[in-house]
N, C-alpha and C positions, 0 to 999 in steps of 0.2 A: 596503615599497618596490615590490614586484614583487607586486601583489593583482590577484584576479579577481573584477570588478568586480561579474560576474551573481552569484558565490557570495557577496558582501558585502550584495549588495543584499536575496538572500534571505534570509542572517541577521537582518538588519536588518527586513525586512520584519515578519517574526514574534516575535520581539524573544526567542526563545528560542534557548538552547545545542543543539548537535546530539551526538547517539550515533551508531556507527558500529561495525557487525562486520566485520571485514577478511575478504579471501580469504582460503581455507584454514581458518577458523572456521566451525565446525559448533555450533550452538546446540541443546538439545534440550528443550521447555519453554512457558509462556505468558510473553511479555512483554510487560509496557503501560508506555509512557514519555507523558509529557506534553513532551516535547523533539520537535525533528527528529531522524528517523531514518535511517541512511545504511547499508544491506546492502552488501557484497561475498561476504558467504560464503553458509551455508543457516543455516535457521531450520526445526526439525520442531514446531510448535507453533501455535499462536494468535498474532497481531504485536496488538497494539490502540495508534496509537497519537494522540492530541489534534492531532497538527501535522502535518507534512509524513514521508511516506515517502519515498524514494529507492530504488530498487533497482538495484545496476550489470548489466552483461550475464552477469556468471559466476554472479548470485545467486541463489537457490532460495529459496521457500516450501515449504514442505508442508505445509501449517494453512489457517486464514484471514486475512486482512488486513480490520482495522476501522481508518482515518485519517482524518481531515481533509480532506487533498488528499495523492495518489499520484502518483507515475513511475515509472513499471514498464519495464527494460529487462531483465529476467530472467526466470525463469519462476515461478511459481506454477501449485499443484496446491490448488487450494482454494480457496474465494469470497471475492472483495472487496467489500466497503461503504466509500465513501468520499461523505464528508457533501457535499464542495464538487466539485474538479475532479478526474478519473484520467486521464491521460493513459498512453497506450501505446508506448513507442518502438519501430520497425522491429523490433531482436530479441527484443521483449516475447513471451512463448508465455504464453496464459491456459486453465489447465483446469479449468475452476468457472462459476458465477455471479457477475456484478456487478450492484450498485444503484449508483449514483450518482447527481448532480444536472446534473454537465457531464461528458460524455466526449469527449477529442483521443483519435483513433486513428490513427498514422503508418503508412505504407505497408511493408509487410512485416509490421505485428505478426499475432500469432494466436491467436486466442481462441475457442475449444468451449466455449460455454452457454447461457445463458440473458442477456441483459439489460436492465436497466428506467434510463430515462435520466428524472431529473425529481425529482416532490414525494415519493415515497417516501425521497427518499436523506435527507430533512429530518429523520425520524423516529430517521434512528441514532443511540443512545447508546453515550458514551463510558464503561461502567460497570461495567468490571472482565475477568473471562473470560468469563462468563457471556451477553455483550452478542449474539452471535449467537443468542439466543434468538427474536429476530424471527420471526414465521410462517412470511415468504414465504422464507428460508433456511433454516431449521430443515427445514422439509419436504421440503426438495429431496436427493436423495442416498439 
């Protein structure tokens, strides 16, 4: 009865089920989902995942993020590759590298690194943990 409409449209859009670590959840580990993925809490590992991330304001990485498309409203300590679009919201804090193909960066976010916007982001693969093995992020660090 009472649905939101942007959040129907995005399920829809992608036609797949989402996962979701709540606040207060501490992950510790590589995890790769082929779903949307939806952080509230931290992740100390590797994210890889085929479809959409999500991260809210209270969320942490401390690994890398390999996705599809990103929205980062939290922070990460570690580099992103996102094949299609990352967008950055206001309280987004980035401390690593990004590749990507399209980057939205909102007024406030912050990001210390490196970044390459374009045909490199084409090359990521979605293939296990190991997928950071790319040159230009392997090297870095």
């Amino acid at each position: 009865m009472f649905s939101n409409k942007k959040e129907t449209k995005q399920t829809k859009e992608t036609g797949k089920e989402s996962s979701h670590v709540g606040q207060g959840t501490v992950l510790s580990g590589s995890i790769e989902t082929s779903e949307n993925f939806r952080l509230d809490g931290k992740i100390i590992g590797e994210l890889v995942c085929k479809a959409k991330v999500v991260s809210g304001v209270n969320s942490c990485v401390e690994g890398n993020i390999i996705a599809e498309r990103a929205e980062i409203s939290g922070e990460i300590k570690g580099d992103i590759k996102v094949s299609d679009t990352l967008i950055l919201r206001p309280s987004a804090r980035i401390h690593g590298d990004i590749i990507t193909d399209k980057l939205i960066m909102d007024e406030g976010a912050s990001f210390n690194g490196k970044c390459d916007v374009g045909n490199k982001a084409k090359e990521i693969k979605f293939n296990g943990t190991n997928s950071l093995q790319n040159k230009e992020l392997s090297a870095v660090g």
